[in-house]
C-alpha positions as CSV (number, residue, x, y, z in Angstrom):
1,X,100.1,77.1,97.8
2,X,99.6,75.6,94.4
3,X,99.7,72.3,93.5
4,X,101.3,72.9,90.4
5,X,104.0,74.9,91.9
6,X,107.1,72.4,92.7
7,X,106.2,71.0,88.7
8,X,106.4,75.2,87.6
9,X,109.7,75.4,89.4
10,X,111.2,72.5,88.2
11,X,110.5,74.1,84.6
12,X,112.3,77.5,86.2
13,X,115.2,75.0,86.4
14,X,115.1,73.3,83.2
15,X,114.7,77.1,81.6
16,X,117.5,78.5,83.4
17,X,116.9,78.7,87.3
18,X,119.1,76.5,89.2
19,X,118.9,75.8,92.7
20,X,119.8,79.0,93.8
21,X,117.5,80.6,92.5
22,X,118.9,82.6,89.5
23,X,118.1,84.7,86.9
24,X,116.2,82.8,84.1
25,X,118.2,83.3,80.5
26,X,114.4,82.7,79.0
27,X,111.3,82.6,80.2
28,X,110.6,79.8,82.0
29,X,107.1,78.1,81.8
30,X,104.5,77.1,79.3
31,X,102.2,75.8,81.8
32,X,100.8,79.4,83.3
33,X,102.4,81.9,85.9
34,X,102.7,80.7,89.6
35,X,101.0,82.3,92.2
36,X,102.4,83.8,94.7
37,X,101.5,86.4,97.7
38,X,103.9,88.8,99.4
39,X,103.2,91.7,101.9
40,X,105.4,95.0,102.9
41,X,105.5,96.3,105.8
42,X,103.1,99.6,105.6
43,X,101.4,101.6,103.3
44,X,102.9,102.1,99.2
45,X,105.6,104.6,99.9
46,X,109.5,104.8,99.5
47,X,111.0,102.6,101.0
48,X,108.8,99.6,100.3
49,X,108.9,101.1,96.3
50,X,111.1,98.5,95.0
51,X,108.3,95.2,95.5
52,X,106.2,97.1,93.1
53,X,109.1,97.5,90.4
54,X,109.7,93.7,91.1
55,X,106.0,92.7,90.1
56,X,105.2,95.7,87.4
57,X,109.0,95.6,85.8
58,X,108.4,91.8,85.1
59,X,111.4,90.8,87.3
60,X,109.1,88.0,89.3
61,X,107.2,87.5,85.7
62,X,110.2,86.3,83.8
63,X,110.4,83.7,86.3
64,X,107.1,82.1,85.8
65,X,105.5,84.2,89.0
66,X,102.5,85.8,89.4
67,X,102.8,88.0,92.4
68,X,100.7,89.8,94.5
69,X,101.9,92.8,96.7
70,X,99.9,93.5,99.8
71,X,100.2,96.7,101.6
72,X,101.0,95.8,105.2
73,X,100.3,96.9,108.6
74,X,103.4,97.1,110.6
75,X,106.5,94.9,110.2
76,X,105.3,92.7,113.3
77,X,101.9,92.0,111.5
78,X,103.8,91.5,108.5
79,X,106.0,88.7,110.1
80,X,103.4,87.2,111.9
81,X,101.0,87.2,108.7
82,X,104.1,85.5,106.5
83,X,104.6,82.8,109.7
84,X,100.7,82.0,110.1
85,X,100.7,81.3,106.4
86,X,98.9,84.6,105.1
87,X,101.4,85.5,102.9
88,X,103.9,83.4,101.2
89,X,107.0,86.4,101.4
90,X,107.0,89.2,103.5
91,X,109.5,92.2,104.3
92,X,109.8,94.2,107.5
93,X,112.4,95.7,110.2
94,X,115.2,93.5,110.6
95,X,115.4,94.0,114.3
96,X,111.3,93.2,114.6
97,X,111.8,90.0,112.0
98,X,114.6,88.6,115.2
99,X,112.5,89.5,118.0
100,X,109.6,88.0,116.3
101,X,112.0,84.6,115.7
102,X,113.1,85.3,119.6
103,X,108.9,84.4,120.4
104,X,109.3,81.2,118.3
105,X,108.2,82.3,115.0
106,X,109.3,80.0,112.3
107,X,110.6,82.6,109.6
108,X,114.0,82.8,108.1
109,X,115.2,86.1,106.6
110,X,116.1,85.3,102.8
111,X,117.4,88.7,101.6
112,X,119.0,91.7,103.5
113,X,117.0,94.6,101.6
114,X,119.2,97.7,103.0
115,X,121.7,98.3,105.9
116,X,120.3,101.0,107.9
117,X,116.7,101.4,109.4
118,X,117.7,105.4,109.6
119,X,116.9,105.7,113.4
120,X,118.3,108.5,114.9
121,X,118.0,111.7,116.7
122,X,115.7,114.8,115.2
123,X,117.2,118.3,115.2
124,X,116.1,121.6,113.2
125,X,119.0,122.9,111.7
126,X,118.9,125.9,114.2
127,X,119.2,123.4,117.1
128,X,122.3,123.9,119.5
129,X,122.6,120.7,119.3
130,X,125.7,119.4,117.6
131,X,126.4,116.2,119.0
132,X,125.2,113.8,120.8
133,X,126.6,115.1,124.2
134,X,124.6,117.9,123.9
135,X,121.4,116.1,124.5
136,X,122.2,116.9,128.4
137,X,119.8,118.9,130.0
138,X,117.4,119.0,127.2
139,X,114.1,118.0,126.8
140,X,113.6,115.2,124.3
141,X,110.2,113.3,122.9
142,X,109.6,110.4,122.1
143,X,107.0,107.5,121.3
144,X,107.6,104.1,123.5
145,X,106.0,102.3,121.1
146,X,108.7,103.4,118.2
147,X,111.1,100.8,116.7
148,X,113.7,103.3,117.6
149,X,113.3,104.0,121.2
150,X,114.3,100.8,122.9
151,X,117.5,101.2,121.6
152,X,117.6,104.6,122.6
153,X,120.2,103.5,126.1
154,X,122.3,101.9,123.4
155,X,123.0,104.9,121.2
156,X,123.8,106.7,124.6
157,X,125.8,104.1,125.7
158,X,127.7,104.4,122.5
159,X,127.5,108.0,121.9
160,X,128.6,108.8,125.8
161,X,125.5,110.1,126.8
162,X,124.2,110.0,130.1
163,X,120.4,109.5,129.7
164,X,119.6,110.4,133.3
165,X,120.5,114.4,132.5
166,X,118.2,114.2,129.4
167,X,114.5,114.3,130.1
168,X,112.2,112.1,128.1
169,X,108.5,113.2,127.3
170,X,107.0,110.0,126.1
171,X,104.2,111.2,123.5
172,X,102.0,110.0,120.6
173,X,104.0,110.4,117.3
174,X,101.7,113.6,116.0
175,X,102.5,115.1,119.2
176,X,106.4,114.3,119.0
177,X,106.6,116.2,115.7
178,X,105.0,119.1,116.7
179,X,106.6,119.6,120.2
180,X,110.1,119.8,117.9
181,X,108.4,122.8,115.7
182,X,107.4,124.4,118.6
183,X,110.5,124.3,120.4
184,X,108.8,122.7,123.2
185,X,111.9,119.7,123.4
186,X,115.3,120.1,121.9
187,X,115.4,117.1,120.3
188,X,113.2,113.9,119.2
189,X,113.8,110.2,118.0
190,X,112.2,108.6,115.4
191,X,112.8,107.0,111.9
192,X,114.4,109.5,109.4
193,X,112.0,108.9,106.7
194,X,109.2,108.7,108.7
195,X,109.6,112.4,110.0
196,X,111.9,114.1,107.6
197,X,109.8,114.5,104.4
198,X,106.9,115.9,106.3
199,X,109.1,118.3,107.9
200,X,110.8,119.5,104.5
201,X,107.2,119.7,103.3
202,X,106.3,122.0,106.2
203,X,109.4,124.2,105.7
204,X,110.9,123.1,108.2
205,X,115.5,121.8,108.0
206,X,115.4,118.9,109.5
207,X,118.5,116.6,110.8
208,X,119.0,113.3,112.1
209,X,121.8,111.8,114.0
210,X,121.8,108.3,112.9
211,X,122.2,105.7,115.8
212,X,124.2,103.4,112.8
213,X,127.1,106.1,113.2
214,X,127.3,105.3,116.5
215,X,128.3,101.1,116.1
216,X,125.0,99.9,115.5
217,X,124.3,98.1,113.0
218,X,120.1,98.2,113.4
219,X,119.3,97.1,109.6
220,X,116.7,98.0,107.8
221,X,113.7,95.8,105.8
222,X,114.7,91.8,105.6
223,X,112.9,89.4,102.7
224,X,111.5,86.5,104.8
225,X,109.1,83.5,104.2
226,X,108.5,80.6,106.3
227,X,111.4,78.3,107.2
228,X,109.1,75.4,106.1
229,X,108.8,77.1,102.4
230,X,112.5,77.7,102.3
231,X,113.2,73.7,103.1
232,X,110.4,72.7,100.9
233,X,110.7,75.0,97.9
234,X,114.5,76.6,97.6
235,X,113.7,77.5,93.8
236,X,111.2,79.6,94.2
237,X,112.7,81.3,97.6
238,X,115.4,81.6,95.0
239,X,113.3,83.2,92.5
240,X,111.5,86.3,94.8
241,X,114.8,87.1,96.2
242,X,116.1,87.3,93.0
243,X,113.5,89.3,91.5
244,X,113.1,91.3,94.4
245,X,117.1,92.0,94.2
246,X,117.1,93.3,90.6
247,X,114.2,95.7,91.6
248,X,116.6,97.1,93.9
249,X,119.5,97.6,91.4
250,X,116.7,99.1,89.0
251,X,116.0,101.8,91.7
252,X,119.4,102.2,92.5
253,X,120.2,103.3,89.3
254,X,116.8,104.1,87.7
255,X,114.9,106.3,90.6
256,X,112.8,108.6,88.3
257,X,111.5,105.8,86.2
258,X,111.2,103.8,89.4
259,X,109.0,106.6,90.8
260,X,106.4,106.5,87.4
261,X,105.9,102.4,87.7
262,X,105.3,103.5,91.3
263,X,102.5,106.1,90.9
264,X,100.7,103.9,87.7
265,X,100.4,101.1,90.4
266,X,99.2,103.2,93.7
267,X,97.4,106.6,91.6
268,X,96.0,107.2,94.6
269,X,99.2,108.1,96.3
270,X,100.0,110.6,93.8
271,X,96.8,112.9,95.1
272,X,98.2,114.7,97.8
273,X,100.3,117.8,98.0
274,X,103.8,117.4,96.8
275,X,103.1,113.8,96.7
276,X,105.9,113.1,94.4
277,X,108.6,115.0,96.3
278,X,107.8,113.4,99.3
279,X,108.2,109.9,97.4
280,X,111.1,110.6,95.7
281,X,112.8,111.8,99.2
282,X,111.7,108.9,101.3
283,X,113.3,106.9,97.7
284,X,116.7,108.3,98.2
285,X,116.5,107.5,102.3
286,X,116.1,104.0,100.4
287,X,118.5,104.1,98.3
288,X,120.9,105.9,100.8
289,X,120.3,102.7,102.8
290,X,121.1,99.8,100.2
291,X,125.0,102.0,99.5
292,X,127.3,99.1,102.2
293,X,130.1,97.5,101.9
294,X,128.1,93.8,102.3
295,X,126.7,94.9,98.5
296,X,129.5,96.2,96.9
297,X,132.2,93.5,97.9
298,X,129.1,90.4,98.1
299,X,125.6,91.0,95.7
300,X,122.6,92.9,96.5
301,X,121.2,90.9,99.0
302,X,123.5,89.7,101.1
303,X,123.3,89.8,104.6
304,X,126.5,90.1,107.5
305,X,126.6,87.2,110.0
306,X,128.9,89.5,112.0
307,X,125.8,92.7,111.9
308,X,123.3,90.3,112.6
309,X,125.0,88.8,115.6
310,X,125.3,92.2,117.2
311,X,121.7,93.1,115.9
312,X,120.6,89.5,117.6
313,X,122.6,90.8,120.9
314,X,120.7,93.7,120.6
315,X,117.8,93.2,120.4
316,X,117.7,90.2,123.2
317,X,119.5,92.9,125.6
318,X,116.9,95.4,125.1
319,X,113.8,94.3,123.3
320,X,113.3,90.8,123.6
321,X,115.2,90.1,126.9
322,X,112.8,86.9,127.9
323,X,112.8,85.5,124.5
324,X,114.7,82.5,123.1
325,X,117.7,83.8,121.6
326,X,117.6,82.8,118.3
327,X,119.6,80.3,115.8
328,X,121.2,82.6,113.2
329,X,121.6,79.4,110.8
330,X,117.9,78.8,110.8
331,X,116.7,82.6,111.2
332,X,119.0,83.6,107.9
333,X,120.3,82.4,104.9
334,X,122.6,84.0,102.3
335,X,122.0,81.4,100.1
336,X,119.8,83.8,97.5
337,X,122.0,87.0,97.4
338,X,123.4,87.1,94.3
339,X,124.2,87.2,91.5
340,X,122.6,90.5,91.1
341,X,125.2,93.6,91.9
342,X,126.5,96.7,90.3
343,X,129.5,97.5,88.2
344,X,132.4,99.9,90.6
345,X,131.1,102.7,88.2
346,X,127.3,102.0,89.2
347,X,128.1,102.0,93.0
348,X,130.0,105.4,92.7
349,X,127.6,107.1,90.8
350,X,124.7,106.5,93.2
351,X,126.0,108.7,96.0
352,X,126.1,111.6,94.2
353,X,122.4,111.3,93.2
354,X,121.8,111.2,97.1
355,X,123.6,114.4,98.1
356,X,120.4,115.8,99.6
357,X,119.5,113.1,101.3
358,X,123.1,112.7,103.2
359,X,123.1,116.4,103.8
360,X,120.3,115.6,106.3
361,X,122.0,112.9,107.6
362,X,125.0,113.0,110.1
């Protein structure tokens, strides 16, 4: 941390940036930008697109910030980086930022991000599987060490499946993709845009049934910093989740242009095959996942006490069962979402920029 950072902030304030954390009507300091560091989850791709329209767009600049984005290395690492004081902000799985609060980290989700992690069941279009029911006497992969496949029993619970007449290959992640091409299993789970892009690539028809269509709410990435940076320094909380917010609208509404800032900040990802393509698919899963109801009637942002409850309940039934179960008050605030949202118009005109992305969902 800075020294100079509570006397920057206070000039955020003065500018423009009240408490909350808002947007600044000027720029806001004369003294020099503020740096701070923030990590995603993984590798530039996708779904972590948006942090690299906050810092290259100027959204994080116009509020007297100087951010650096670190590629991450897992949303676990990514929390436990942000708690040990790495990183200043982080993002990652909602369900692995609670479990990681259920061990006793100290972090407190600032920012719902989007409202769907996409896990679900893999099918190839030709599959006979229609529903979920159908899983029965098949032979399904899957990786034990996916953020999917603990709540695997839930989705069957939900979906009326009886996971004793399915049988479960548990395989390395390579090995789960491949045994679905080769119609070796019926069916897979993972992460939809983990699996689907490389599939389309392939020429493969992929599908997915989502677990969210089933009752659970298993959310996707989460902004988070350190509770003791949220009590000591609100503003500037305020001012990455705002930032990081109107980066969200911008690729909401902007993905092509979102997709160029991308590929002049990573070149490198741009190399391979179809790069591009792939991007802009794993984009719209994004964007699919940010289209909820908490956005439209709330802000971009906001996160439901109600969904995180049930994702809380989750995850101590089947991830964290020995773990403290956490305080919601302390583990998220909803103090920073807003006032960023779209217009009715904006919201209805996203979804049909997405139909080939919810073609692949059901």
């Amino acid at each position: 941390m800075l020294i100079s950072r509570r006397k920057v902030l206070k000039g955020m304030s003065v500018a423009g940036l009240g408490a909350a954390g808002l947007p600044l009507a000027a720029p806001a300091i004369s003294q020099g930008a503020t740096k701070v560091s923030f990590t995603t989850s993984w590798i530039p791709e996708g779904p972590n697109l948006f942090a690299y329209i906050a810092r290259d767009k100027g959204f994080w600049k116009k509020a007297g910030l100087d951010v650096s984005v670190a590629r991450g290395s897992g949303s676990g690492a990514a929390a436990q980086a942000v708690s040990a004081g790495t990183f200043d902000f982080g993002m990652a799985a909602t369900p692995t930022v609670i479990v990681q609060v259920a061990k006793k980290l100290p972090i407190t989700c600032i920012g719902q991000i989007n409202y769907d992690a996409l896990m679900g069941i893999g099918l190839l279009a030709d599959s006979p599987i229609r529903k979920p029911k159908d899983l029965e006497g098949k032979k399904f992969a899957a990786t034990t060490k996916s953020g999917e496949f603990p709540f695997l029993p839930a989705f069957a619970a939900n979906a009326g499946v009886d996971l004793s007449k399915v049988e479960i290959l548990q395989v390395d992640p390579n090995v789960r993709q491949r045994l679905l091409i080769e119609k070796q299993v019926s069916a897979i789970s993972a992460f939809a845009p983990s699996v689907v892009p490389g599939y389309i690539a392939n020429g493969f028809s992929p599908k997915i049934i989502l677990f969210s269509k089933f009752n659970l709410p298993l959310y996707g990435n989460a902004l988070f910093t350190q509770q003791a940076l949220l009590e000591k320094e609100p503003e500037l909380c305020g001012a990455i989740a705002s930032g990081l917010n109107e980066a969200t609208k911008f690729v909401l509404l902007k993905p092509e242009q979102s997709l160029d800032i991308f590929f002049k900040a990573n070149p490198e990802m741009e190399l391979a095959k179809d790069a591009r393509a792939q991007t802009k698919l794993a984009l719209d899963f994004f964007r699919y996942s940010v289209v909820h109801e908490a956005a439209k009637k709330n802000a971009i942002g906001y996160a439901p006490p109600d969904d995180y409850k049930t994702m809380t309940d989750l995850v101590m039934k089947y991830v964290a069962p020995d773990g403290k179960r956490p305080d919601l008050d302390k583990a998220v605030s909803n103090k920073f979402a807003g006032p960023v949202k779209l217009s009715d118009a904006e919201w209805s005109g996203v979804p049909a920029s997405l139909a080939d992305v919810s073609k692949l969902l059901t």
